[in-house]
C-alpha positions as CSV (number, residue, x, y, z in Angstrom):
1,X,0.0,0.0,0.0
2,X,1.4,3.3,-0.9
3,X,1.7,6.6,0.8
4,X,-1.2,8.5,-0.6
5,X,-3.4,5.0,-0.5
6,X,-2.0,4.9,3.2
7,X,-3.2,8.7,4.0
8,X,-6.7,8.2,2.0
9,X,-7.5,5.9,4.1
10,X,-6.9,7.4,7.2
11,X,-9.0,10.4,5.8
12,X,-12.1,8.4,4.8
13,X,-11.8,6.5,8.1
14,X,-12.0,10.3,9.6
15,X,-14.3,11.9,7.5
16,X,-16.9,8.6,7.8
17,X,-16.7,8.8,11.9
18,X,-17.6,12.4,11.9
19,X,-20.1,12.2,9.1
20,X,-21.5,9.2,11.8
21,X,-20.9,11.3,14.6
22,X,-23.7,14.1,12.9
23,X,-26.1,11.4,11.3
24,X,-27.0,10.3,14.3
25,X,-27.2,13.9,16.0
26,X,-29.3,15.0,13.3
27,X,-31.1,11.7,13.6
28,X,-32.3,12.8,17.0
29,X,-33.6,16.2,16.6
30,X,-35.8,14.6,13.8
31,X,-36.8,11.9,16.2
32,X,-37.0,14.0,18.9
33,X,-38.6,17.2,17.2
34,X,-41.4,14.5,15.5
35,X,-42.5,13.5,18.9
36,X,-42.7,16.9,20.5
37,X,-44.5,18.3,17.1
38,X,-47.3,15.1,17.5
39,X,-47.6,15.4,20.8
40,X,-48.1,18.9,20.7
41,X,-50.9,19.5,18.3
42,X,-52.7,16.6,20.2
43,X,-52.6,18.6,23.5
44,X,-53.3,22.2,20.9
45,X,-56.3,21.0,19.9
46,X,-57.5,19.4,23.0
47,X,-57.5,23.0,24.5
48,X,-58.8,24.4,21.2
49,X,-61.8,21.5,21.9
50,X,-63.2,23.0,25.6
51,X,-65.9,25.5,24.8
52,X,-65.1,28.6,27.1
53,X,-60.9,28.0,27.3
54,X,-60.8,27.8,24.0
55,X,-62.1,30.6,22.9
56,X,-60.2,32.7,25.2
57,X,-57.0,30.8,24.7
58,X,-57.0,31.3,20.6
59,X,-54.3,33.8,20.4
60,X,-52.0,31.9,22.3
61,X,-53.3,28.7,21.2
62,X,-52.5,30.0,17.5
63,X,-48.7,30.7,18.2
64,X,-48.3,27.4,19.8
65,X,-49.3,25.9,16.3
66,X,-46.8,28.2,14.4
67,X,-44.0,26.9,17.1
68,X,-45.6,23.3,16.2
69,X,-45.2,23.8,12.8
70,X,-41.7,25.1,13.0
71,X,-40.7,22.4,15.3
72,X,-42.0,19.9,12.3
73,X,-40.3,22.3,9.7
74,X,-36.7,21.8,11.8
75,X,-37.8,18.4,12.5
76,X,-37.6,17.7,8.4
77,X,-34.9,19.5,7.7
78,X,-32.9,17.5,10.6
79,X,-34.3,14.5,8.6
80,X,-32.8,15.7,5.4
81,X,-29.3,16.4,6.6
82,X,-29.3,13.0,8.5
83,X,-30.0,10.9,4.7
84,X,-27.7,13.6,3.3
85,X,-24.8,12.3,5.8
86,X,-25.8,8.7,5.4
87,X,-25.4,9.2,1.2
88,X,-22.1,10.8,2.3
89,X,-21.0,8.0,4.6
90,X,-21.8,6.0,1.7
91,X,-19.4,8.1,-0.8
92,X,-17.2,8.2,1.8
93,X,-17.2,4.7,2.6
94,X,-16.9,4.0,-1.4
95,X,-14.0,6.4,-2.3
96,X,-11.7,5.0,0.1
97,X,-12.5,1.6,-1.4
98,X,-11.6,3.1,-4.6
99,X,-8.3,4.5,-3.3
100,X,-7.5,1.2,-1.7
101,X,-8.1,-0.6,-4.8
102,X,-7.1,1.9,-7.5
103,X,-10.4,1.4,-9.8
104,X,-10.6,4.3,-11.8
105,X,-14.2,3.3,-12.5
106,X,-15.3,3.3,-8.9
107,X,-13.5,6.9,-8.8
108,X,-15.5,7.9,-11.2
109,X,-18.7,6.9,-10.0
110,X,-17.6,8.4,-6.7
111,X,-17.0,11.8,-7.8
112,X,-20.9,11.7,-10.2
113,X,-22.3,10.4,-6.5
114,X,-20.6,13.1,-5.0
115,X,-21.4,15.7,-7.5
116,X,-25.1,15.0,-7.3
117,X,-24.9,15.3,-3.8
118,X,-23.6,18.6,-3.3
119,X,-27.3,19.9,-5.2
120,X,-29.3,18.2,-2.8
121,X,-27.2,19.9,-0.1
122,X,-27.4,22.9,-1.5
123,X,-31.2,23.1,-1.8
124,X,-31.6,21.3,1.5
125,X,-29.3,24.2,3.1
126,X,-31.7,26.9,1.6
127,X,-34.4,24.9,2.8
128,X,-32.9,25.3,6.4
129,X,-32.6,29.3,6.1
130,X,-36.2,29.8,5.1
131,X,-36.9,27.7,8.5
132,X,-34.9,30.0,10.3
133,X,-36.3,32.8,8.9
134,X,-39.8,31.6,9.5
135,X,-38.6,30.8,14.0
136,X,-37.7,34.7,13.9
137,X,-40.8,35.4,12.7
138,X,-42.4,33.2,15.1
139,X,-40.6,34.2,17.8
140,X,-41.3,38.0,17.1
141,X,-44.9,37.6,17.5
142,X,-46.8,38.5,20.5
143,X,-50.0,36.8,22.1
């Protein structure tokens, strides 16, 4: 095994644990976020359901379903990155095999994988600023 074969390795092995090492954080705040989201609009609309509380709760009982619907919106973003990291584990995982092997072929492939996944990023990434854009807006409105 040569040098640069040697030092590829070592930075696939690297870049796979901390691509690992954010899949499963961004796996979490999806789980997490999907939970509080369902949970949420189940105990929303309860309130929203008693006759007299209802009615006098709707202002505040309408932010708490924008916050729900952000958490959801953060929630599926969080989803997104964590497929986006598991894809890149994946190229990862594949372009040290390459490297190992010296298959131009595979290299190839790798770099088209890789190529396609940098759009999906991309979008996913302004996907992620219109969500934060939408929680100041959220959290700049008053009961």
């Amino acid at each position: 095994m040569g040098f640069f074969s040697r030092l590829g390795s070592k930075i696939s092995s690297g870049l796979s644990a901390g691509a690992r090492l954010g899949r499963k954080a961004l796996g979490s705040v999806h789980r997490i976020g999907n939970k509080i989201a369902t949970q949420g609009g189940k105990i929303v609309s309860a309130v929203e359901r008693i006759p007299l509380v209802g009615q006098v709760l709707a202002p505040a009982t309408g932010i708490a379903r924008s916050a729900l619907g952000l958490i959801k919106n953060v929630s599926d973003v969080a989803g997104t990155g964590e497929a986006i990291l598991r894809e890149g584990e994946d190229i990862i995982r594949a372009g040290g095999q390459a490297l190992r092997t010296g298959d131009v072929q595979s290299a190839s492939e790798v770099m088209r994988r890789g190529k396609s996944l940098i759009g999906t990023s991309k979008s996913t990434l302004e996907r992620a600023r219109e969500v934060k854009d939408e929680a100041i807006k959220v959290a700049q409105r008053k009961p």
